[in-house]
C-alpha positions as CSV (number, residue, x, y, z in Angstrom):
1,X,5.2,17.7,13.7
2,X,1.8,19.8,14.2
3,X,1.4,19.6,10.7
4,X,1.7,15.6,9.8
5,X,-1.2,15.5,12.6
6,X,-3.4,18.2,10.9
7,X,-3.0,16.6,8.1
8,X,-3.8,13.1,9.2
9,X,-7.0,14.5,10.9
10,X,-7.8,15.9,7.6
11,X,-7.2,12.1,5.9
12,X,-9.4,10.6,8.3
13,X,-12.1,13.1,7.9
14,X,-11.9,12.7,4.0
15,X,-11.6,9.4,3.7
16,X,-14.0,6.2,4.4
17,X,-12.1,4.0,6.4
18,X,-13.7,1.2,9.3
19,X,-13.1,2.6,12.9
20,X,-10.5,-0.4,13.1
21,X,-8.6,1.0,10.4
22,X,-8.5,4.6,11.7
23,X,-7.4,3.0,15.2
24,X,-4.6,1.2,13.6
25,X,-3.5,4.4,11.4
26,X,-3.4,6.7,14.5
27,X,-1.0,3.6,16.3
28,X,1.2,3.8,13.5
29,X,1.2,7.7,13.3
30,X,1.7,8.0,17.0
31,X,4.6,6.2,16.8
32,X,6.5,8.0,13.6
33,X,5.7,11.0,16.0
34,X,7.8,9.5,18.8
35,X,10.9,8.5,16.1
36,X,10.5,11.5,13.6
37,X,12.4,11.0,10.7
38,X,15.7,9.2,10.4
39,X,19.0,10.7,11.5
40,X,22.6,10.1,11.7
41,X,22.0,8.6,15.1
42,X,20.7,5.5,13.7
43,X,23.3,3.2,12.6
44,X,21.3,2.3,9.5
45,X,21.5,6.8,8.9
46,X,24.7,7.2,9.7
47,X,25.7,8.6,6.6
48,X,22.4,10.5,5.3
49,X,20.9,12.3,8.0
50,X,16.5,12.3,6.2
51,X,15.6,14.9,8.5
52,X,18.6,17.3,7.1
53,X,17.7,16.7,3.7
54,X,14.2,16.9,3.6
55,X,14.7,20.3,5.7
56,X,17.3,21.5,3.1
57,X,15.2,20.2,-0.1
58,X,12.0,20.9,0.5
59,X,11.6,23.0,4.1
60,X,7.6,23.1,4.6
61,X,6.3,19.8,3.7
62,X,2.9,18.3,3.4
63,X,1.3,15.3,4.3
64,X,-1.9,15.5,3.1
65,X,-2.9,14.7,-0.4
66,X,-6.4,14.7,-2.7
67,X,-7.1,11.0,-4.2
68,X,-10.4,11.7,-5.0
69,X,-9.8,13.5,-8.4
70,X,-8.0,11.1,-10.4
71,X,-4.8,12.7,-13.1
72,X,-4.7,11.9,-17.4
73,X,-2.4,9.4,-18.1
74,X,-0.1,10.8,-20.4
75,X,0.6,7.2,-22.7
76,X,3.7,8.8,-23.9
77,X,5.4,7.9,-20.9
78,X,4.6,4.4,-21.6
79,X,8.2,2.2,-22.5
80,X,7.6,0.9,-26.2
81,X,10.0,-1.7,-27.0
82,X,8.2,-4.5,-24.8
83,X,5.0,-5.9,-24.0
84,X,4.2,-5.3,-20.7
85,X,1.4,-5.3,-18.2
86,X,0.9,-1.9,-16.0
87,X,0.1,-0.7,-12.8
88,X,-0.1,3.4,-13.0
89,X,0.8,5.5,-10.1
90,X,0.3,9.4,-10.7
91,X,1.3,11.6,-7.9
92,X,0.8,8.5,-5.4
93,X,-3.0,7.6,-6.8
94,X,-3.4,4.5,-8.8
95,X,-4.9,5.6,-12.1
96,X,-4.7,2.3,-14.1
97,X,-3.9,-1.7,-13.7
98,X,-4.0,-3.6,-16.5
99,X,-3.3,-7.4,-16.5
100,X,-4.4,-7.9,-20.3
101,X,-1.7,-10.2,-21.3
102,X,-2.4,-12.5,-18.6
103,X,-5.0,-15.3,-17.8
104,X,-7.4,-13.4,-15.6
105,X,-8.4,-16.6,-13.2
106,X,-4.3,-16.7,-12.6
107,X,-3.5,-12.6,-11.1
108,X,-5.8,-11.2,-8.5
109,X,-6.0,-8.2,-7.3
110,X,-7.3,-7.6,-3.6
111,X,-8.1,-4.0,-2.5
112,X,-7.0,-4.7,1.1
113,X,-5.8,-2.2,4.0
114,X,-3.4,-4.9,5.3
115,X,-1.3,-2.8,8.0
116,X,-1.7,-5.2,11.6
117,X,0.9,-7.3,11.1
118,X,4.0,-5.0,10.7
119,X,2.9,-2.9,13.9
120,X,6.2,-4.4,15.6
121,X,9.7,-3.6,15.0
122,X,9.6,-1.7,11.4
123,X,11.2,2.1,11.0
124,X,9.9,5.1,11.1
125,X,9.4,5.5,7.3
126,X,6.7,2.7,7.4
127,X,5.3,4.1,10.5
128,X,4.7,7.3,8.4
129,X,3.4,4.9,5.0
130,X,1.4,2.8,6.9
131,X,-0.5,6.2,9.0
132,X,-0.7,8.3,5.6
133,X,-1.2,5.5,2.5
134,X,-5.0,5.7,1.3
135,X,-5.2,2.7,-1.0
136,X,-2.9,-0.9,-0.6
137,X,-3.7,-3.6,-3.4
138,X,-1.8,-7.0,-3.3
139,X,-1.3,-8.6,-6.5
140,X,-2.0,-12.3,-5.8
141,X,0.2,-14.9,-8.5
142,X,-2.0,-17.9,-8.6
143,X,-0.3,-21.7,-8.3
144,X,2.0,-22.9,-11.0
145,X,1.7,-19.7,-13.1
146,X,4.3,-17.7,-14.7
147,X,3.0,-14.5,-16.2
148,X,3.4,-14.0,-19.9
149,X,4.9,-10.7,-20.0
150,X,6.4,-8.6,-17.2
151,X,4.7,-5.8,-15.2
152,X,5.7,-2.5,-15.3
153,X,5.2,-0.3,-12.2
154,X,5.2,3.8,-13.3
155,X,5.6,5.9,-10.7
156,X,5.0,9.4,-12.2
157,X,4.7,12.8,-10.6
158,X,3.7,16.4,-12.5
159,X,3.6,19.7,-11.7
160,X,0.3,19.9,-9.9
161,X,2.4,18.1,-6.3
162,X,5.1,20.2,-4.6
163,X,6.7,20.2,-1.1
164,X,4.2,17.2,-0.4
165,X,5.0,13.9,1.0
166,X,3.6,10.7,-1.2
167,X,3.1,7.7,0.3
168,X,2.3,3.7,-1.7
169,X,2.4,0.6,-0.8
170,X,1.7,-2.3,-2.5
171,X,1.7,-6.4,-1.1
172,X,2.6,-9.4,-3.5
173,X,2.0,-13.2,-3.1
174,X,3.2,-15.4,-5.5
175,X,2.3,-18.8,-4.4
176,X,3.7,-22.2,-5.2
177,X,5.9,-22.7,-8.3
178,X,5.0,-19.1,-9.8
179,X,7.0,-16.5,-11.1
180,X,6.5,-12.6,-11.8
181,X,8.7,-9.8,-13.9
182,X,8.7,-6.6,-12.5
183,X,9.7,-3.2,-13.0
184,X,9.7,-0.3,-11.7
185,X,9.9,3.3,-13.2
186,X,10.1,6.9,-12.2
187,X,9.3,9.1,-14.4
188,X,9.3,12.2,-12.6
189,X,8.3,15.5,-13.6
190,X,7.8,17.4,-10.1
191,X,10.6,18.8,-7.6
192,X,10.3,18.7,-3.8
193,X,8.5,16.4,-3.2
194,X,9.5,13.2,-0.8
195,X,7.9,9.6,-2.1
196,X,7.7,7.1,0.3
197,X,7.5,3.8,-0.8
198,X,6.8,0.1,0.8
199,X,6.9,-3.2,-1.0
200,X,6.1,-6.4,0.8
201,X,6.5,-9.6,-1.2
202,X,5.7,-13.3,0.0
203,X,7.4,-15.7,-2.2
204,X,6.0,-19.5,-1.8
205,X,8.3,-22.5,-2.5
206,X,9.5,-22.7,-5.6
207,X,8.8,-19.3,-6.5
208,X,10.7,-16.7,-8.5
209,X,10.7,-12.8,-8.4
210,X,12.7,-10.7,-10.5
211,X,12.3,-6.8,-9.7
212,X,14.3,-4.0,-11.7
213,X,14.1,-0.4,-10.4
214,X,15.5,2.1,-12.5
215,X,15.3,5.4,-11.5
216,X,16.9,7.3,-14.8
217,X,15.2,10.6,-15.1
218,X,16.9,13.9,-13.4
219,X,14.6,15.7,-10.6
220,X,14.5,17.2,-7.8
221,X,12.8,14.5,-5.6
222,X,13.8,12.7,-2.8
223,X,12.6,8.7,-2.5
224,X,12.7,6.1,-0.2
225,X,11.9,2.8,-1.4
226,X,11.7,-0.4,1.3
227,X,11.6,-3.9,0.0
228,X,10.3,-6.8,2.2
229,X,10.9,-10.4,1.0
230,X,9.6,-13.4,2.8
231,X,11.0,-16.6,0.9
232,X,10.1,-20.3,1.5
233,X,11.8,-23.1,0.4
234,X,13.4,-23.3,-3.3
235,X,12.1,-20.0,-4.0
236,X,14.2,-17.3,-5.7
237,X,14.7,-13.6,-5.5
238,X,16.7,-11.2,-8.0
239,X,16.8,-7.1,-7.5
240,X,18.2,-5.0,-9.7
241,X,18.5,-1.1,-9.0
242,X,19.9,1.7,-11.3
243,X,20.1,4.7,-9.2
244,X,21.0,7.7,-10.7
245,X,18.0,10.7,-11.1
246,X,16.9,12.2,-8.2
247,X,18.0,14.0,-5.5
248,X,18.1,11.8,-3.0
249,X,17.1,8.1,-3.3
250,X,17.6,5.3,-0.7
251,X,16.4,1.6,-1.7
252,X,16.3,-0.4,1.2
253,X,15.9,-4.1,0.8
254,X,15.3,-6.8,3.5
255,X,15.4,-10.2,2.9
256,X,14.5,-13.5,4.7
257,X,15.4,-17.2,3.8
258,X,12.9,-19.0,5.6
259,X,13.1,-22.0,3.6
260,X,15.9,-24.0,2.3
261,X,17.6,-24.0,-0.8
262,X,15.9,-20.6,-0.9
263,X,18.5,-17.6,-2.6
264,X,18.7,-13.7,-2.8
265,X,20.8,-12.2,-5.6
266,X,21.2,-8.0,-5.4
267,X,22.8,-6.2,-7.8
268,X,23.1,-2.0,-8.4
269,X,24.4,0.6,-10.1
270,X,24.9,4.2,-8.8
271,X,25.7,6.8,-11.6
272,X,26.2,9.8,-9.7
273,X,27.0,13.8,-10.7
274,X,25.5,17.4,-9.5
275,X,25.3,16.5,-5.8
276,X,23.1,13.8,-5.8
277,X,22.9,11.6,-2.9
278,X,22.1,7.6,-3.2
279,X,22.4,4.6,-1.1
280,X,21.6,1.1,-0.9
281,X,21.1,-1.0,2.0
282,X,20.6,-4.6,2.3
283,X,19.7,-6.7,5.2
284,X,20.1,-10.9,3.8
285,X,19.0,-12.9,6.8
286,X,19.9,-16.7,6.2
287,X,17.6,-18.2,8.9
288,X,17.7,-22.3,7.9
289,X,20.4,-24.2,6.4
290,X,21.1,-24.2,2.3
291,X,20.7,-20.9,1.3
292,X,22.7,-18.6,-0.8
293,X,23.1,-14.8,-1.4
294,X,24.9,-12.9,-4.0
295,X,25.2,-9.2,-3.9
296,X,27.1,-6.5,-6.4
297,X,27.2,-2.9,-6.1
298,X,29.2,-0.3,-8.4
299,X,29.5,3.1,-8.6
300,X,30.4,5.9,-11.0
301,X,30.6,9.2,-9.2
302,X,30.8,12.6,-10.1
303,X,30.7,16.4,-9.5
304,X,30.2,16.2,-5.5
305,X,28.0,13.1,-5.8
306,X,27.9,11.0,-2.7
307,X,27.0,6.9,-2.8
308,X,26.7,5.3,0.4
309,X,26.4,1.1,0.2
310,X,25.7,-0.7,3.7
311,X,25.2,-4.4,3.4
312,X,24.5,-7.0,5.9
313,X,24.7,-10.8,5.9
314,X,23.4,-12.5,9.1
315,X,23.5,-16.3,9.4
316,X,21.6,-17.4,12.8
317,X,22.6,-20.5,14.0
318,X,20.3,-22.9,12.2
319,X,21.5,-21.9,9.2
320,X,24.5,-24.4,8.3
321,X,26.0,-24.6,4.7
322,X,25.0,-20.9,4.5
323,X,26.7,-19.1,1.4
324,X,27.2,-15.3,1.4
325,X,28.6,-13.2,-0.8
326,X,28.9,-9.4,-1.5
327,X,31.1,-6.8,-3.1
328,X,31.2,-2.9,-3.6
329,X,33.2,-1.1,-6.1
330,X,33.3,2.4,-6.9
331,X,35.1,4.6,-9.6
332,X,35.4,8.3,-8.2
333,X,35.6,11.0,-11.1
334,X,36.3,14.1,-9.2
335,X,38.4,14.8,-6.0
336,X,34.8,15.9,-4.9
337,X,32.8,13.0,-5.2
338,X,32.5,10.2,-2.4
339,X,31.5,6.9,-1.7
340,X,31.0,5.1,1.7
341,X,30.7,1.3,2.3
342,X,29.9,-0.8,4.9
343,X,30.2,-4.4,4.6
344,X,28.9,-6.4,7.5
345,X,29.1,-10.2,8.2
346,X,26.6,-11.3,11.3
347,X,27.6,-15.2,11.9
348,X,26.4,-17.5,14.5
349,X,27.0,-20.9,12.5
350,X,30.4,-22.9,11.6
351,X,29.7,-24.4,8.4
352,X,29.1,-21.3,6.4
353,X,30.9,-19.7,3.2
354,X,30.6,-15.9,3.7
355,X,32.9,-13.0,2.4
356,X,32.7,-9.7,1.8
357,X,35.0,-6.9,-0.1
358,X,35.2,-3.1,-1.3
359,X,37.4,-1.2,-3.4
360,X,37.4,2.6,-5.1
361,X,39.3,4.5,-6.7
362,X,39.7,6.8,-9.9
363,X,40.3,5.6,-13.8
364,X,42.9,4.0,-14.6
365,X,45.0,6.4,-16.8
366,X,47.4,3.7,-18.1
367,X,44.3,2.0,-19.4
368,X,43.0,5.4,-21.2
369,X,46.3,5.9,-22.9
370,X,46.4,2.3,-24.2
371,X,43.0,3.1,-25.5
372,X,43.9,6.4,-26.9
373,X,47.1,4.9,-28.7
374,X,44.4,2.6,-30.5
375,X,43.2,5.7,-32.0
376,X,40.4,6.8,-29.4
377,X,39.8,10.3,-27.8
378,X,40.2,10.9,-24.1
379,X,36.2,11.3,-23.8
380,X,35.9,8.1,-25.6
381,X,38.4,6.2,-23.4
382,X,36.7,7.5,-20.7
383,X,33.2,6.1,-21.8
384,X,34.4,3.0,-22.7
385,X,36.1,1.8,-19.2
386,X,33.2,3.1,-17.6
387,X,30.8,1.3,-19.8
388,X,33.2,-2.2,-18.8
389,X,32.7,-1.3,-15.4
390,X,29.0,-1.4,-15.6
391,X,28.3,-4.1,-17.8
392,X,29.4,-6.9,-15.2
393,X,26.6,-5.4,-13.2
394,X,24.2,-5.8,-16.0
395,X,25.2,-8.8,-17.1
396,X,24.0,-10.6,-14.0
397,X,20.5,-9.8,-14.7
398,X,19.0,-13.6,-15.4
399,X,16.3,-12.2,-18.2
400,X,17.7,-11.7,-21.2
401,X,14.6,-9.2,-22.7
402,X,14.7,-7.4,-19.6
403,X,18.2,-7.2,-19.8
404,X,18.4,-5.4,-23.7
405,X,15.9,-2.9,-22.3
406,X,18.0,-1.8,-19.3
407,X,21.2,-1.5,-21.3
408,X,19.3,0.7,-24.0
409,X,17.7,3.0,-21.3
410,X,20.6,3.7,-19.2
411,X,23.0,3.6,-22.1
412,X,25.7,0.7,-21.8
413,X,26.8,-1.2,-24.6
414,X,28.4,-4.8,-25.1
């Protein structure tokens, strides 16, 4: 730990922020210092022990990173087949936003160190984001606007960071009766490296957010991503992760239904092979009466892959007429490969509709000989079960453009 505090002296000493922020920063630091990373002693850990990993992966890491010299964008890494606005992140700096499809008095953007109001009761990975993180921007939806085409998040890495910690955040508003399209996308061409990432979103009544994370391309990077969603009345949340190319990757989403008739919908896909190690976890907190979840995870898993799916429902006591639902399902490959769930069901209210379930196991070979009597290969069979497997994922996701691009880049087929 000697080093993450030379290189947070070194931060402060290169960087301009007010004395108050520098106070803050050291409050958060000092208390990441205290935790350390996560281990299997935390229930949330229990089955991916960060310290292990990072030690394994990477061994000497590096907390302290450059932003003054900005990196090319290399445009080729740019996705094509849709319309898109961008926010650029290379090696953790932001190198471009662009909001040129959209009305410019309806998206803000405030360059804003927001970091007081999570100082209570947050992880240790936050702690560390909110010490380290050099730049925050919140992206501001104005009233009653829906933004023409979606925005695209790129987080890409080269070969000029290794063994360095990254750390991002980024704060989103979208106030009454707006909606946004988001997605994010690593595009990763760097190894051992651990990216640290923090979302918060504040969704006003009647607002909708649909985020879609893909992480496709195979490195040697570890990742976590946390999610915060605040949601007021009426308002809507979808997330949508594909987790399949890095090392080790955990998306971490927490949601709160502040508001009635407010709903959460979660939805993922693990494709898993070469020891790769994924999870998801999901904390839905139904905390006033009418509001729904809906969460789906599957898993294809390989080659002494590991997927690890811990998801929570908790329904305080003010929340009658609560409905909450979530399933797992996993398909196993190898006698190698793994997959851990844990379902959890929190309840302090008696009008409620609430269930949970899991299930793994391998392919079924009675439905690959069936196939294979119709005059398919085994390696075709294969594909094709698989490919039905997925697609009840996919099909849940609400925007139908969106939805053609995702199948094309991770390869499933109606």
């Amino acid at each position: 730990m000697e080093q993450v505090q030379k290189d947070f002296d070194n931060i402060i000493r290169t960087s301009n922020f007010s004395k108050k922020e520098v106070e803050i920063k050291q409050e958060f630091l000092k208390k990441f210092l205290e935790k350390g990373f996560p281990n299997r002693k935390q229930e949330n850990w229990k089955f991916s022990d960060l310290k292990q990993i990072i030690s394994k992966n990477i061994n000497e890491i590096s907390f302290y990173n450059d932003y003054s010299v900005s990196n090319k964008i290399d445009t080729s890494l740019f996705v094509d087949e849709l319309e898109h606005n961008k926010i650029v992140f290379i090696n953790g700096r932001i190198e471009k936003i662009d909001f040129n499809y959209e009305n410019k008095d309806k998206v803000e953007i405030i360059d804003v160190l927001n970091l007081e109001k999570n100082l209570n009761d947050i992880n240790s990975l936050i702690e560390l984001n909110n010490a380290f993180t050099n730049k925050c921007y919140k992206v501001l939806i104005k009233s009653g606007y829906s933004l023409k085409k979606p925005l695209i998040i790129y987080h890409i890495t080269n070969d000029k960071v290794i063994s360095k910690n990254i750390n991002l955040r980024l704060d989103f508003e979208l106030e009454q009766n707006s909606s946004l399209r988001l997605i994010d996308l690593f595009k990763d061409n760097s190894e051992k490296n651990f990216l640290n990432i923090f979302y918060n979103f504040d969704l006003n009544k009647d607002s909708i957010l649909k985020n879609y994370k893909i992480d496709k391309s195979i490195n040697k990077n570890i990742k976590y991503s946390f999610n915060n969603i605040e949601q007021d009345k009426n308002s809507i949340s979808e997330t949508f992760v594909y987790s399949s190319g890095s090392n080790f990757l955990k998306n971490e989403v927490n949601c709160n239904l502040n508001g009635e008739f407010s709903s959460a919908f979660i939805n993922g896909i693990f494709k898993l092979s070469d020891d790769k190690q994924h999870e998801i976890k999901t904390n839905i907190n139904h905390l006033t009466e009418n509001t729904k979840s809906y969460q789906l995870i599957k898993s294809v898993l390989e080659n002494n892959s590991r997927a690890v799916y811990q998801g929570k429902i908790f329904v305080n006591s003010k929340a009658q007429k609560t409905d909450g639902y979530q399933l797992s399902k996993a398909i196993l490959l190898s006698e190698s490969s793994e997959f851990n769930a844990k379902p959890e069901l929190e309840i302090y209210a008696d009008d409620v509709k609430c269930s949970h379930g899991s299930a793994s196991g391998s392919l079924n070979e009675n439905s690959i000989f069936y196939l294979m009597s119709r005059g398919l290969n085994y390696q075709q069979a294969r594909e094709l079960l698989i490919n039905g497997f997925l697609l009840d994922v996919i099909e849940k996701i609400t925007d139908s453009e969106i939805k053609n691009l995702i199948k094309n880049m991770i390869g499933v087929k109606e």
